[in-house]
C-alpha positions in Angstrom: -30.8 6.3 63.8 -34.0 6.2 61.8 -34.0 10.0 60.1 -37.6 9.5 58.2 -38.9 8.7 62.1 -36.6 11.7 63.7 -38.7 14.0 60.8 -42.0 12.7 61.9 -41.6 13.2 64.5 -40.4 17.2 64.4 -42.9 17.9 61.9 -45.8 16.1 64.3 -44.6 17.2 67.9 -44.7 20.9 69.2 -42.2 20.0 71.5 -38.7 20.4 69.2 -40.4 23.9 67.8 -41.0 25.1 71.1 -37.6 24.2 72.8 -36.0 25.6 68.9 -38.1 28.6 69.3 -37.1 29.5 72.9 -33.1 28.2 72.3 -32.9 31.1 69.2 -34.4 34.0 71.5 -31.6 32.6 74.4 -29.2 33.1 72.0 -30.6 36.4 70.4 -30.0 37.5 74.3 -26.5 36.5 74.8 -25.5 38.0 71.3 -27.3 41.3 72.2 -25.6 41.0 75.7 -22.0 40.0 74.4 -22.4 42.9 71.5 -22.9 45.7 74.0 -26.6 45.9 73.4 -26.4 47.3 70.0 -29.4 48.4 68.5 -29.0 45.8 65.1 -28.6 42.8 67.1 -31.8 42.6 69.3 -32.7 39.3 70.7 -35.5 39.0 68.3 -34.2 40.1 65.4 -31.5 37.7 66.2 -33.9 34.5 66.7 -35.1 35.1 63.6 -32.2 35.3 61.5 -31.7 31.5 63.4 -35.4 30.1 63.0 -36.2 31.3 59.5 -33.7 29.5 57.2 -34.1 26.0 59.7 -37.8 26.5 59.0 -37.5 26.8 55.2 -35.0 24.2 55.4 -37.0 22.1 56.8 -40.1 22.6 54.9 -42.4 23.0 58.1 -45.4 25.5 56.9 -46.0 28.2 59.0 -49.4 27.2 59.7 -47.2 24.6 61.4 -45.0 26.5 63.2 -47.6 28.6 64.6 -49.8 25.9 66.2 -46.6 24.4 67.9 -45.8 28.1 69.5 -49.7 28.9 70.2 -49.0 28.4 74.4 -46.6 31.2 74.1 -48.8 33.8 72.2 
């Protein structure tokens, strides 16, 4: 597997940001269901404790980011 073309990719697509960005609210959900809906571990607080170190891990500016997520805002 090619990982400079798998980076290219992610950092050219919108596609893996949008299916990330969706995937870490799912999650946020099933946490905040399996936790008894407490009040700390909201879905969206919970998505972004997941997409905020991947992002600065993978050096994706949030300029970035944003344009890849525009069709849900």
């Amino acid at each position: 597997m090619n990982i400079e073309a798998l980076l290219l990719y992610i950092n050219t697509s919108p596609l893996p940001w949008l299916i990330f960005t969706i995937g870490s609210y799912k999650i946020g959900v099933f946490v905040y269901k399996k936790s008894k809906q407490n009040d700390f571990l909201q879905p969206i607080i919970v998505a972004y404790a997941i997409m905020l170190p991947i992002l600065l891990l993978s050096g994706v500016d949030y300029e970035h980011y944003f344009k890849s997520t525009a069709i849900m805002t």
